[in-house]
C-alpha positions in Angstrom: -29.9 22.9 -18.3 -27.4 19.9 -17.5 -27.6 18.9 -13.7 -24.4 18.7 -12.1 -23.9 15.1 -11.6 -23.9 14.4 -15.6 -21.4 18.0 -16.7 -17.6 16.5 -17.7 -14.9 18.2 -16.3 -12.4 19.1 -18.2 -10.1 19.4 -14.7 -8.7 16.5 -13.2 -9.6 16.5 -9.6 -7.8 15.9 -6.7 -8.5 12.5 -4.5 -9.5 14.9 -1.5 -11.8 16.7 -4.1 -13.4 13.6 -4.6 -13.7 12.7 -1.9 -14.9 15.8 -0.3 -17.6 15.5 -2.9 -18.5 12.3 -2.4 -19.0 12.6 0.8 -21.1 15.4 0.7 -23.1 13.4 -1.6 -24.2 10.7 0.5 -24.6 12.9 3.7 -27.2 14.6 1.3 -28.9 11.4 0.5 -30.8 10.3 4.0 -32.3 7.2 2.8 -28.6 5.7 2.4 -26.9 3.9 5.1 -25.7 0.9 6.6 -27.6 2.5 10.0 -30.6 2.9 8.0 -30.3 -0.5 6.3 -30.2 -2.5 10.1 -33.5 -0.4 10.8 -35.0 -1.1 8.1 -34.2 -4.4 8.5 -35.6 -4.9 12.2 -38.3 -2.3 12.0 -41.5 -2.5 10.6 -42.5 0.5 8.0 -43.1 3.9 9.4 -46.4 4.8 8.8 -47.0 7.8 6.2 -50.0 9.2 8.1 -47.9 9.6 11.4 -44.5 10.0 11.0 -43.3 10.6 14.5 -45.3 7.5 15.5 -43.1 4.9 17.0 -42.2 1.9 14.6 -42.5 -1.5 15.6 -40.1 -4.7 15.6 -41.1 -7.2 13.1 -41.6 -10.7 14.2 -39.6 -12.3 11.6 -36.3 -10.5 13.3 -37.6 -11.2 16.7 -37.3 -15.2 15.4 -34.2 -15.0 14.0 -32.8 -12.9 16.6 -33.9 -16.5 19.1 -32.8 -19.3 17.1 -29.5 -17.3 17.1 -29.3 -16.8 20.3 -30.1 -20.4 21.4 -27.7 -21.3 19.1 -24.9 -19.6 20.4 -25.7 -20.7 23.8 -26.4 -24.1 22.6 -22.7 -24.1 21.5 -21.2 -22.5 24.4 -22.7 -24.8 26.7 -21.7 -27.9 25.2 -18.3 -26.8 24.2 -17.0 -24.8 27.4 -19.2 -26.4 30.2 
C-alpha cells in the first residue's frame, strides 16, 4: 500500500485545498514550530525518564541573554543620556 503523502492526483487542487491540507499537516507534526524551536533553544533537554519534570535554562542562553542586555543598555546610555 502507497501512503498518502507519495499517491499523484490526477485532480488539480484548489489553493484552499492545499492549504487546508497543509495546515493540517503541520498541526499533526508536534515537534515542528517556531514556539518549539525558541524552547528548544533556551531549554535544556527534557529528560526521557520524567517527562513532566520541569526543564532547565541552559547557561549558554542565560550568557547571551546578558551581554545583550548590557549591550543594549550600554548603547542607550551613551546615546540618549
Amino acid at each position: 500500500m502507497v501512503p498518502d503523502t507519495l499517491r499523484v492526483r490526477s485532480q488539480p487542487r484548489s489553493q484552499a485545498e492545499v492549504h487546508a491540507a497543509l495546515n493540517h499537516y503541520l498541526r499533526r507534526r508536534l515537534d515542528l514550530g517556531l514556539d518549539k524551536l525558541l524552547v528548544n533553544l533556551a531549554l535544556d533537554p527534557a529528560s526521557p525518564f520524567d517527562p513532566l519534570g520541569q526543564r532547565r535554562i541552559k547557561k549558554g542562553f542565560v550568557l547571551v541573554v546578558l551581554v545583550a542586555a548590557g549591550l543594549v543598555g550600554t548603547f542607550v546610555y551613551f546615546n540618549f543620556f
